[in-house]
Wavefront OBJ file of the C-alpha trace (Angstrom):
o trace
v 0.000 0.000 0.000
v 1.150 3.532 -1.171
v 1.637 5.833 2.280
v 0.082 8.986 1.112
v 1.922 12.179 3.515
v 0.135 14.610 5.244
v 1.019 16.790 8.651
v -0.504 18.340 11.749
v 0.207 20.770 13.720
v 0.972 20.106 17.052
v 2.715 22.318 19.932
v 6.468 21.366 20.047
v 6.251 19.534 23.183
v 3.870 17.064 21.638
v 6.077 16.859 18.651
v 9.133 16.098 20.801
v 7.016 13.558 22.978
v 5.949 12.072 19.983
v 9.487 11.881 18.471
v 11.284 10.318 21.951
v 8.208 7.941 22.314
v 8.999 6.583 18.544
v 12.795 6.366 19.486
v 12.518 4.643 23.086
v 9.751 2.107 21.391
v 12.029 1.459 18.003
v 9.361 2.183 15.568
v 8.811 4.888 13.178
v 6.292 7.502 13.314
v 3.755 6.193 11.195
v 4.056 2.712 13.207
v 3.128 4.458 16.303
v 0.571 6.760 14.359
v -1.216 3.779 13.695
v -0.753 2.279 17.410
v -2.351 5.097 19.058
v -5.263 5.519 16.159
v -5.659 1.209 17.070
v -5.746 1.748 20.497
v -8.091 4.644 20.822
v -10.592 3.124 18.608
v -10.440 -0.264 20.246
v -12.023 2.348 23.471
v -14.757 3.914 21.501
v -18.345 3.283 22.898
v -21.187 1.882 21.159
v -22.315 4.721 19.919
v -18.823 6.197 18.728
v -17.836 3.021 17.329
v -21.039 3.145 14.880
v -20.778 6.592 14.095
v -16.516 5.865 13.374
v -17.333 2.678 11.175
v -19.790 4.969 9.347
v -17.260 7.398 8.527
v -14.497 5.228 7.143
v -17.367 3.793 4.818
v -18.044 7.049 3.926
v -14.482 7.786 3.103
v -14.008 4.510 1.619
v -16.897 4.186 -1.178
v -15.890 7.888 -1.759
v -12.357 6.811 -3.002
l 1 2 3 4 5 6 7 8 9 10 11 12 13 14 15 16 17 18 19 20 21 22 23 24 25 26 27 28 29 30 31 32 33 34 35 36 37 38 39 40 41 42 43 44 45 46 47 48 49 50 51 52 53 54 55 56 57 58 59 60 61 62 63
């Protein structure tokens, strides 16, 4: 699969938490990008989790 680039902005101290937490774990930033996007929607509620899965099927048949 093609990684498509895109940024965010973020105050520095996020970006430098973000950067030490990819170096102490070994990974790269999109690795732990998609950790933390796995993990947070593995706690969604019933109602987020519908209104989430609508979304990406949204953004999917839209592709």
């Amino acid at each position: 699969m093609m990684k498509k680039p895109f940024s965010i902005r973020v105050e520095s101290t996020v970006s430098d938490r973000f950067k030490a937490l990819s170096t102490v774990l070994g990974i790269d930033g999109s690795e732990l990008l998609k950790e933390i996007v796995n993990d947070r929607s593995e706690q969604l509620n019933d109602k987020q989790k519908a209104a989430y899965e609508a979304l990406l099927n949204c953004w999917k048949n839209a592709e």
